[in-house]
C-alpha positions as CSV (number, residue, x, y, z in Angstrom):
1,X,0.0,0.0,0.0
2,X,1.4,3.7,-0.8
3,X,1.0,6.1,1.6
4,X,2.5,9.2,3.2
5,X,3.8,9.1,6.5
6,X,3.7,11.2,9.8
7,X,7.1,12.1,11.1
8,X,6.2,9.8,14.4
9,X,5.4,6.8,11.7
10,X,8.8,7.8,10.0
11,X,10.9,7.6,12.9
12,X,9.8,3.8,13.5
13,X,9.9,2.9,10.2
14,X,14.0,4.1,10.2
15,X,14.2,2.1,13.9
16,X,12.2,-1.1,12.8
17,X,15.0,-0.7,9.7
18,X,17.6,-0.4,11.9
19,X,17.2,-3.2,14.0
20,X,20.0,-5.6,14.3
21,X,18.5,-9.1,12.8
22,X,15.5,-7.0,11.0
23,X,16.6,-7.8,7.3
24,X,14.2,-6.8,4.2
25,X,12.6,-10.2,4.2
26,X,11.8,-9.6,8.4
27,X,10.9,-6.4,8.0
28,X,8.2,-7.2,5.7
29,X,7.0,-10.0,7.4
30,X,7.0,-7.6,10.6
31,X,4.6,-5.2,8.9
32,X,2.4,-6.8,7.6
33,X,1.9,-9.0,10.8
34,X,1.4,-6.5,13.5
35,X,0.3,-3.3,10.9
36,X,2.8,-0.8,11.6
37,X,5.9,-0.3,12.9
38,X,4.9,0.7,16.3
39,X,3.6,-2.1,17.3
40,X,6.1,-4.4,15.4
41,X,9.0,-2.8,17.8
42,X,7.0,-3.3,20.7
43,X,6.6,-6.8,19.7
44,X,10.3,-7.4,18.7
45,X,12.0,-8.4,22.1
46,X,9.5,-10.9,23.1
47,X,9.5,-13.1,19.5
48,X,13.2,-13.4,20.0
49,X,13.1,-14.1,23.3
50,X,10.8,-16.8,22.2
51,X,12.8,-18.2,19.9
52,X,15.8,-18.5,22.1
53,X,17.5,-15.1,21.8
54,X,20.4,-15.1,24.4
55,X,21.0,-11.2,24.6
56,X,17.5,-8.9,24.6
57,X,17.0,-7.7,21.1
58,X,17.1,-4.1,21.5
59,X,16.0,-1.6,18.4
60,X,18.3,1.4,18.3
61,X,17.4,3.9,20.7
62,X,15.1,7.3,18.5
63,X,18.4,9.5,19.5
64,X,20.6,7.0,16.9
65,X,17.7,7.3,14.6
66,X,17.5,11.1,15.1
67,X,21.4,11.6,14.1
68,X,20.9,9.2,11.3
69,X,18.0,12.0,9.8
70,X,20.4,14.9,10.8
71,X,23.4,13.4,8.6
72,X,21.2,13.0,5.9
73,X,19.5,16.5,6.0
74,X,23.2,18.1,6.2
75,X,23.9,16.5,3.0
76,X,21.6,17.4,1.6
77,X,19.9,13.8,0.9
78,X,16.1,12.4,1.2
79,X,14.8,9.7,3.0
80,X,12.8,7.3,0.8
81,X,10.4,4.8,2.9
82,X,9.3,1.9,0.6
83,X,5.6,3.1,1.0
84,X,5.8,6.0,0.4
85,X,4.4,8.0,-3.5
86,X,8.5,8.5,-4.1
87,X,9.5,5.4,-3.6
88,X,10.9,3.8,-7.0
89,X,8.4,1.3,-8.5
90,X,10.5,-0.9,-9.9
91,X,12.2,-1.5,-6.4
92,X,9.1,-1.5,-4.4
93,X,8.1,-4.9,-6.7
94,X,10.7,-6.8,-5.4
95,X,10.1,-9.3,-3.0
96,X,10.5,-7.9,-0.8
97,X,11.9,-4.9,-1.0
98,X,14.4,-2.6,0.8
99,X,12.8,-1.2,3.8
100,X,14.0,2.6,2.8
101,X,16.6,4.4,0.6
102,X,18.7,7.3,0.8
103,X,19.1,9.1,-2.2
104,X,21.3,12.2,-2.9
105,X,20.9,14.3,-6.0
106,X,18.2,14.2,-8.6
107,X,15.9,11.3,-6.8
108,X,13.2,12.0,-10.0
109,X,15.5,9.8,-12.0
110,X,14.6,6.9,-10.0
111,X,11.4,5.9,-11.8
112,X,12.8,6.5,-15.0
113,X,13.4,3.5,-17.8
114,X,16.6,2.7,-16.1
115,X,19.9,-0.1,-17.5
116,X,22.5,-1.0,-15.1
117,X,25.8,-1.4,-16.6
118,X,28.3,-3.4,-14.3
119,X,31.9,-5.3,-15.0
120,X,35.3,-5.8,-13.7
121,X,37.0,-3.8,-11.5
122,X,40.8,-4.2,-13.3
123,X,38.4,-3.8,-16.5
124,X,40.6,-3.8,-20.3
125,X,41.0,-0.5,-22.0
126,X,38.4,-1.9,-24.5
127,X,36.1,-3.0,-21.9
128,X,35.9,0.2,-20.6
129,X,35.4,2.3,-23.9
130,X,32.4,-0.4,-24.3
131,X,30.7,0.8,-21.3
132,X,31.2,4.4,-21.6
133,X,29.9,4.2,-25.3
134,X,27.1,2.0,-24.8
135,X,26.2,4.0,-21.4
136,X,26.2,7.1,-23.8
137,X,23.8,5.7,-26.5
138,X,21.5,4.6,-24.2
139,X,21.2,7.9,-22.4
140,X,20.9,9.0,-26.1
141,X,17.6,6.5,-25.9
142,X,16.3,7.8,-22.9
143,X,17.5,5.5,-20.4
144,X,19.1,6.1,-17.0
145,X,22.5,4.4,-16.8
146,X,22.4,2.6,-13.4
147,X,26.1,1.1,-11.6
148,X,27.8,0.8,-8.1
149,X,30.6,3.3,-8.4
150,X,33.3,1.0,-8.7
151,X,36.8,1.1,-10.5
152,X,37.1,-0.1,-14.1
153,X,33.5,-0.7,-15.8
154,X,31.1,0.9,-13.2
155,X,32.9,4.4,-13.5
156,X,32.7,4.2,-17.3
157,X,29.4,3.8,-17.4
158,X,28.8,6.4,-14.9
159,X,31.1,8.8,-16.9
160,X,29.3,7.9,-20.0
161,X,26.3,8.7,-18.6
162,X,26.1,11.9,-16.7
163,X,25.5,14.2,-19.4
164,X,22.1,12.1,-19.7
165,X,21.3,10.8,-16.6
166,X,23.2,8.0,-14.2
167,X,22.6,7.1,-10.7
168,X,25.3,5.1,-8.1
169,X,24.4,2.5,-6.1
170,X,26.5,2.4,-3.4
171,X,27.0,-0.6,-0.5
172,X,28.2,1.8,2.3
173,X,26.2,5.5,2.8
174,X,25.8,8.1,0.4
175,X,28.6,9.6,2.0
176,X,31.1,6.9,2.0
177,X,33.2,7.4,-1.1
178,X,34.9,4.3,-2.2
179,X,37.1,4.0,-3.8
180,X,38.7,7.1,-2.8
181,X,39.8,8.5,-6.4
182,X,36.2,8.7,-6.9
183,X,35.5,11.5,-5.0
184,X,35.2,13.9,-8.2
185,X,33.2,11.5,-9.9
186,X,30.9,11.1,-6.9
187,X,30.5,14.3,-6.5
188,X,29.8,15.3,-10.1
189,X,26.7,12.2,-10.0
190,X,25.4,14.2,-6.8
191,X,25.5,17.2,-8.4
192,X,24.0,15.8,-12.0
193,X,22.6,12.6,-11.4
194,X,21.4,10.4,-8.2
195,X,23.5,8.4,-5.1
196,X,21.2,5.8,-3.6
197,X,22.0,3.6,-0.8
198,X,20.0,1.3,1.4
199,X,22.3,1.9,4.6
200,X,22.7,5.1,7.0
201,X,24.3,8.4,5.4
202,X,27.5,7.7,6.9
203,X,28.0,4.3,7.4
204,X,31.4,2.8,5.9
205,X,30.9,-0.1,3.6
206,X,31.7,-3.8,4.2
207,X,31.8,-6.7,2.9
208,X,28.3,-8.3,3.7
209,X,26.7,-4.7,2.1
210,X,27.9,-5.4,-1.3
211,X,25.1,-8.1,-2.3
212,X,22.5,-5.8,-0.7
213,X,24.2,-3.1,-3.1
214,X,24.4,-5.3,-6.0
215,X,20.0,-6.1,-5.3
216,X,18.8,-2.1,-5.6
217,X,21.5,-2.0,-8.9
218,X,19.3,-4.6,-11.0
219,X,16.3,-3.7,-8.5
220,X,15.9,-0.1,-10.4
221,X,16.8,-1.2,-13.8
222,X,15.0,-3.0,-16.5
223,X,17.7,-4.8,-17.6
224,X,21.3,-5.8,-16.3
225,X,24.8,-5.6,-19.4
226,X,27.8,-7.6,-17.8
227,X,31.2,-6.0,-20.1
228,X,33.5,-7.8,-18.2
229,X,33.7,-10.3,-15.2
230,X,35.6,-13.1,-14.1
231,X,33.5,-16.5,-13.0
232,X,33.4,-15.6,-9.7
233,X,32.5,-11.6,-9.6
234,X,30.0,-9.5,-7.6
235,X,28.6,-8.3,-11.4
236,X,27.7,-12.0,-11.9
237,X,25.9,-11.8,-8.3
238,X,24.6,-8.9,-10.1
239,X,23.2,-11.1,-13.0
240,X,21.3,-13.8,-11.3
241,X,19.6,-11.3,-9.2
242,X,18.4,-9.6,-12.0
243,X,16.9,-12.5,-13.4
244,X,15.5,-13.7,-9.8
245,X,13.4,-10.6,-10.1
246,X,12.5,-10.9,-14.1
247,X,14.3,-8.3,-15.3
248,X,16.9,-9.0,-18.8
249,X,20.2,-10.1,-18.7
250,X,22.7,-9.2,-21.0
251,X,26.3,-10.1,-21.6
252,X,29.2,-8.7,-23.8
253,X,31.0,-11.3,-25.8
254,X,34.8,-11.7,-25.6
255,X,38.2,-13.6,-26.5
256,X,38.5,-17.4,-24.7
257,X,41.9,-15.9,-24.0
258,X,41.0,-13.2,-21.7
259,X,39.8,-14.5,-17.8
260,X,37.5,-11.8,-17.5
261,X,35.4,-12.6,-20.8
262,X,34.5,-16.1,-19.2
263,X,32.1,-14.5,-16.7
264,X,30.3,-12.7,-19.5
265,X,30.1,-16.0,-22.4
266,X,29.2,-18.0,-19.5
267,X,26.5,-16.3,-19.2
268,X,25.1,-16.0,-22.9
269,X,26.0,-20.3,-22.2
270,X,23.1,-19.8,-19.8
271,X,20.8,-17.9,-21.5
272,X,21.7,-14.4,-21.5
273,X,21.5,-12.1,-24.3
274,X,24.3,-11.6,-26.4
275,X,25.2,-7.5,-26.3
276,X,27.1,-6.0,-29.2
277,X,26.0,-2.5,-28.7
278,X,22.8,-0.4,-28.1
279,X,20.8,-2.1,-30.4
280,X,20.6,-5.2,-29.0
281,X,19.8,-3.9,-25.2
282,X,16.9,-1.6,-27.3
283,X,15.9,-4.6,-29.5
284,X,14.9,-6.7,-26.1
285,X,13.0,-4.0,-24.3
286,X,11.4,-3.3,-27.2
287,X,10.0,-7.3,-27.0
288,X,10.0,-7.6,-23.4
289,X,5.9,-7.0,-21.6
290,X,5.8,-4.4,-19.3
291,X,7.2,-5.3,-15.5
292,X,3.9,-5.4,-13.2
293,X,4.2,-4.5,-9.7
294,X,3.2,-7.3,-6.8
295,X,0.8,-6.3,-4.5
296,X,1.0,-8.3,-1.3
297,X,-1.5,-8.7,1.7
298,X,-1.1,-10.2,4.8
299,X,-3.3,-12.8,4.7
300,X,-3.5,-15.0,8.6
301,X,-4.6,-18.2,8.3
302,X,-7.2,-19.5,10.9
303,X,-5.7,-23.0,11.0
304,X,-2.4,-21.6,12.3
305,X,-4.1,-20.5,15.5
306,X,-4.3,-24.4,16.1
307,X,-1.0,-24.8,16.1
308,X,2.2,-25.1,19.1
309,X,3.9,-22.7,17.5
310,X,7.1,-23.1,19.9
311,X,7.2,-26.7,18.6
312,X,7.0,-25.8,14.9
313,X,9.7,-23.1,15.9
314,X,12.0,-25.9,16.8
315,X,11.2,-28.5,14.3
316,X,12.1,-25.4,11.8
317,X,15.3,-25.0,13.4
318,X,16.1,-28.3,13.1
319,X,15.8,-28.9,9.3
320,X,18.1,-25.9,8.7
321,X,22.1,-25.9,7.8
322,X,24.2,-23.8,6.2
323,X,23.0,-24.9,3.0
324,X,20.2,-22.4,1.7
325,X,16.8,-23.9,1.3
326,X,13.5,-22.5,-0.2
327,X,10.7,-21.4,2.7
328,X,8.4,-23.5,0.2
329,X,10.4,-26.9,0.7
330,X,10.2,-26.4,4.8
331,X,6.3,-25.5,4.3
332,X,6.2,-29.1,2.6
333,X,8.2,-30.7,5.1
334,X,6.3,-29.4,8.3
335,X,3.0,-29.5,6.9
336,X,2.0,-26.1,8.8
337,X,0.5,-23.1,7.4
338,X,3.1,-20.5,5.0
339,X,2.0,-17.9,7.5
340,X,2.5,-19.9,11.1
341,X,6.4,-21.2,9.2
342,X,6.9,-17.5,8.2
343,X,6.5,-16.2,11.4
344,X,8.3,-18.9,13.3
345,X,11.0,-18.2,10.9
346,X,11.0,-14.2,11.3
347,X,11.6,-15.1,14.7
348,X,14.4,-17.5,14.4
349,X,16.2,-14.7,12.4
350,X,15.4,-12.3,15.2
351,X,17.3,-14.8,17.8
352,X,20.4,-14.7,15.2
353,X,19.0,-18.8,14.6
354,X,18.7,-18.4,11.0
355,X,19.2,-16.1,8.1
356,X,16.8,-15.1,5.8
357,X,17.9,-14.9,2.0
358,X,17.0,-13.1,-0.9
359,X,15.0,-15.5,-3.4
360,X,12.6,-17.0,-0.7
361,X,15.7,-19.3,1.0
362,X,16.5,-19.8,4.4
363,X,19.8,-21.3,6.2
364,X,21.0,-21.5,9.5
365,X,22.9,-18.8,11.2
């Protein structure tokens, strides 16, 4: 549901966010069980002491939230909630989707027809002329060129792009230039295009932020071109997550010879489509239907009020491992309600007992 919200309704949507163990996938469970985030915090440290939480979950205290919203306003950024009217469409149809953005710069570009453009970081001269060309003719086309930043392909495209629109995707804050001989560049996307990130203004990136980062790239594009990438590459993390969420893959062909053409003809291998130039990224939108948005509905099921839910908590527990498997597959195996094994799930995430994946999987802590 869109909606506005109060600055009250705001400030718990941020601190729900916030909370350590509250992932995207927890968050939206959250909301839609209790209604509002209000009354989801006040439920939080009782589900995971229920589920076997040794410390009390804690949300951040409103002062933490408050300096989080004071960094952003100094910068100049906004604030996106993922109900809100400004939220981008395209990312609010993912399932589920980030809880809130930040965005810095020209946030109308958001909606727009959008084409990430990602690659190796030690990308070829040739690899990078590719991008900046192709990120030029599409912004020539009317599409925003979408990337994270990085060295080699990403700031090609970015550079390609800023005459006609690009936006950043970044895995730490808005503020948090990496790598540092970015700082003109960033600066000049603020100033002409957009900066997005999912975390708090100043956070410092890490590790575990880049796949988040890598989500909101193909999340606010209609399509995803890999130039370069070796086999084992955050672009091609990139890739599959663009077509878990049904949007075009593409993939620039290149010499046998070269180790960071395999990622790339691996993936036309697999399906992709083959990218010489603008025409063949234009050529596929042109054929593809129109992406509809998911509307989702909390939807209780009266037979799950039957149930021991601390039992099915545990029997959950027990059929996890570190191996990812789909929340459908441990629906079959319980033979409970989704909405009683969602919830006992939520709450094993909340007592650090599990980890809740993009692409519907679950695995143990």
């Amino acid at each position: 549901m869109t909606r506005g919200l109060s600055d009250k309704e705001r400030l718990a949507w941020l601190r729900l966010a916030r909370t350590e163990t509250v992932g995207p996938v927890a968050f939206d469970h959250l909301l839609q069980r209790f209604g509002s985030p209000e009354r989801a915090l006040i439920a939080l440290p009782d589900l995971a002491r229920r589920a076997g939480r040794a410390a009390p979950l804690r949300p951040p205290p409103e002062d933490e939230i408050l300096r989080e919203l004071d960094d952003g306003d100094r910068l100049g950024a906004r604030l996106i909630c993922a109900c809100e009217p400004d939220f981008p469409h395209r990312l609010a149809s993912l399932d589920p989707p980030p809880p809130v953005i930040w965005a810095l710069g020209h946030y109308e570009l958001l909606p727009q027809p959008s084409i990430a453009i990602v690659g190796a970081r030690i990308a070829s001269a040739a690899g990078q002329r590719f991008a900046r060309q192709l990120a030029a003719e599409l912004g020539q086309h009317g599409h925003v060129v979408v990337s994270g930043l990085a060295r080699g392909v990403d700031g090609a495209a970015h550079e390609g792009s800023l005459s006609t629109g690009t936006i950043a995707v970044l895995g730490g804050g808005i503020a948090d230039i990496y790598p540092p001989e970015h700082a003109g560049l960033h600066a000049r996307i603020a100033e002409a295009g957009c900066i997005v990130s999912e975390s708090a203004p100043l956070r410092r990136a890490q590790a575990k932020d880049f796949p988040r980062r890598n989500r909101i790239i193909s999340g606010l594009s209609l399509g995803v071109v890999v130039v370069e990438a070796e086999l084992k590459s955050g672009s091609l993390i990139t890739a599959r997550l663009a077509a878990e969420q049904g949007r075009d893959v593409f993939a620039v062909p290149g010499s046998p010879l070269d180790p960071r053409a395999k990622g790339p003809n691996d993936l036309i291998r697999q399906g992709a489509i083959l990218c010489e130039g603008v025409e063949d990224v234009l050529r596929s939108l042109s054929a593809s239907p129109s992406m509809r948005e998911r509307e989702r509905t909390w939807d209780p099921d009266p037979a799950a009020d039957d149930l021991d839910h601390d039992a099915l908590r545990e029997r959950l527990a027990a059929l996890l491992s570190p191996t990812p498997v789909s929340r459908d597959e441990l629906v079959r195996a319980v033979k409970a309600p989704t909405s009683a094994v969602m919830a006992a799930l939520v709450e094993l995430a909340l007592a650090e007992r599990a980890d809740l994946l993009p692409g519907g999987l679950v695995s143990s802590a």
